[in-house]
C-alpha positions in Angstrom: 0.0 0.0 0.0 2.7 2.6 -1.1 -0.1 4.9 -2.0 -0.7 5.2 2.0 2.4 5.6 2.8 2.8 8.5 0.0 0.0 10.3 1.5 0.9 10.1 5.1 4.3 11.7 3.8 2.2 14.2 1.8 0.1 15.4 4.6 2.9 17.3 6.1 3.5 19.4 3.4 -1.0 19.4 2.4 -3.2 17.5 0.1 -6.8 18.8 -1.4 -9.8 18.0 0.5 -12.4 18.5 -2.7 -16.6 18.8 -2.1 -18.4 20.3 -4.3 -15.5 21.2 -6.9 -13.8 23.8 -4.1 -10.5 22.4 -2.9 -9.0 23.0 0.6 -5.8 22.2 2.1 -5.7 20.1 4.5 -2.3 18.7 6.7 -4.4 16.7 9.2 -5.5 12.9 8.2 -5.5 9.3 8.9 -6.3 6.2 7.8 -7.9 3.4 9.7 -10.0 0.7 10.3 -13.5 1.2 11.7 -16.4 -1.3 11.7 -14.8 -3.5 9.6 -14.0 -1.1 6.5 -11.3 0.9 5.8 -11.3 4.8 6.5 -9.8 8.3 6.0 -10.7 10.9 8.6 -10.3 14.5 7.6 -10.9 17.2 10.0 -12.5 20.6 9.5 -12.9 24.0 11.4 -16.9 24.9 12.0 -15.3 28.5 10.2 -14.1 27.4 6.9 -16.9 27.2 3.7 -16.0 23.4 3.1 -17.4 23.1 6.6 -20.7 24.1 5.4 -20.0 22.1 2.5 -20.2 19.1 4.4 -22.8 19.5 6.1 -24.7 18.5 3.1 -22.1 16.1 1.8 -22.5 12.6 1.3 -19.1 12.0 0.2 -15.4 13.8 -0.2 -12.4 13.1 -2.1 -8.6 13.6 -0.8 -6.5 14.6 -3.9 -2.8 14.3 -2.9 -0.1 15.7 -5.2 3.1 14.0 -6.2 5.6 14.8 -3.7 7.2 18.3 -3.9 4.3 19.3 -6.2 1.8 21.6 -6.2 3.3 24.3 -3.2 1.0 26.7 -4.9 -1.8 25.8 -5.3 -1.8 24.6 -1.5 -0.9 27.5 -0.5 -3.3 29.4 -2.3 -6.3 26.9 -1.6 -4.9 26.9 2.5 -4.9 30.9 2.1 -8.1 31.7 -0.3 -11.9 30.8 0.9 -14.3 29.4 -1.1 -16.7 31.5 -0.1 -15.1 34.9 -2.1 -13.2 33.1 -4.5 -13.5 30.3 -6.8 -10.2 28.9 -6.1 -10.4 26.8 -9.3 -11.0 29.2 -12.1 -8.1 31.4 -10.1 -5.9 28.5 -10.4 -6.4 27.6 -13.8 -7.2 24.3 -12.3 -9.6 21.2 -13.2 -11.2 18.6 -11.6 -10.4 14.8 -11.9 -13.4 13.0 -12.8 -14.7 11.2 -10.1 -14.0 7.1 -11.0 -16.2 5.8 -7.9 -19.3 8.1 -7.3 -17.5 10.5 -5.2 -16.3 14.0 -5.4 -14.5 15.1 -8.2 -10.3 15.8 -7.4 -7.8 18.4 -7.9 -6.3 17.2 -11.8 -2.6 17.3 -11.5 -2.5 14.8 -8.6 -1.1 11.9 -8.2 -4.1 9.9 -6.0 -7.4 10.5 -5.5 -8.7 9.1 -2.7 -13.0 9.0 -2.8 -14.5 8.3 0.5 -18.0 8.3 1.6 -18.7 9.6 5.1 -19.7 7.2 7.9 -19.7 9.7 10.7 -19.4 13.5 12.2 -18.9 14.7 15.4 -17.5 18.0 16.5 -14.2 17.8 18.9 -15.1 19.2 22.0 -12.4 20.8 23.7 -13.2 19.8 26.8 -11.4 16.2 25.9 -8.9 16.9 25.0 -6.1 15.8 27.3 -3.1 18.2 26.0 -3.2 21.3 27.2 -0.6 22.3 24.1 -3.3 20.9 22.0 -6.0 23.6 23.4 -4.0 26.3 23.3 -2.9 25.6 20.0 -6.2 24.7 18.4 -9.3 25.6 20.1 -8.3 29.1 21.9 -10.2 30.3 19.5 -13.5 28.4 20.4 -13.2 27.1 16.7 -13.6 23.8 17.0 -13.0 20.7 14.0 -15.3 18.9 12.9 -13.6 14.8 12.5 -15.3 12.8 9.3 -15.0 9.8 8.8 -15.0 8.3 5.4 -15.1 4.7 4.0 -12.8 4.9 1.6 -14.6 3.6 -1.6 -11.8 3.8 -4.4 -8.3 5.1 -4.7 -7.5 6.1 -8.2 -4.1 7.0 -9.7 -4.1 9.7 -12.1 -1.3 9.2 -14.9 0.2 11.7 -17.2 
């Protein structure tokens, strides 16, 4: 599974979290298993417009760039809100088609990872057991909200 492997080394430097054709950056993920299927979980702040994105979501899709691609465009997308600009037609940028009933991706990547979401929940702060954690994340009173997704497919986008 050297596609797993590639993404967990991606995630540190971002991948596109894609609903809806708007793509955000995302360094935060995992994958799993949970009731017997296999999972990504993506995490969102209740502040950012994919949030409300979600809410209506059925599904997502993880696009995660080659490695040492795409600094960019993350940037831009982890910079940029969907809800002033459309990050996509700013970029130039177009959208993988979809192979498993998903969301579309980011084109350009090198996986696309189409999960459909199992479950929701909000982080409450008051669990969290690391204080750095608090301070660092939820000062603010803006919390994440965790989703997990099966992962349906995982295709490979070639050149």
């Amino acid at each position: 599974m050297d596609w797993m492997k590639e993404t967990n080394e991606q995630l540190k430097r971002g991948a596109f979290l894609m609903v809806e054709g708007n793509p955000m950056t995302i360094g935060w993920g995992q994958f799993g298993v949970l009731w017997g299927r296999q999972t990504f979980s993506v995490y969102v702040r209740k502040s950012r417009f994919t949030h409300d994105l979600l809410e209506h979501a059925q599904t997502f899709t993880v696009s995660v760039p080659h490695p040492g691609t795409m600094s960019d465009a993350l940037a831009f997308c982890g910079r940029h809100s969907g809800r002033s600009v459309h990050k996509m037609k700013e970029l130039q940028a177009s959208l993988f088609p979809a192979k498993y009933g998903c969301q579309n991706g980011f084109s350009g990547c090198h996986f696309h990872i189409e999960c459909r979401i199992l479950f929701r929940s909000v982080l409450d702060e008051h669990t969290l057991e690391d204080p750095a954690l608090l301070s660092r994340y939820y000062a603010d009173g803006d919390p994440h909200t965790m989703l997990i997704g099966e992962i349906i497919g995982m295709s490979e986008e070639t050149a």
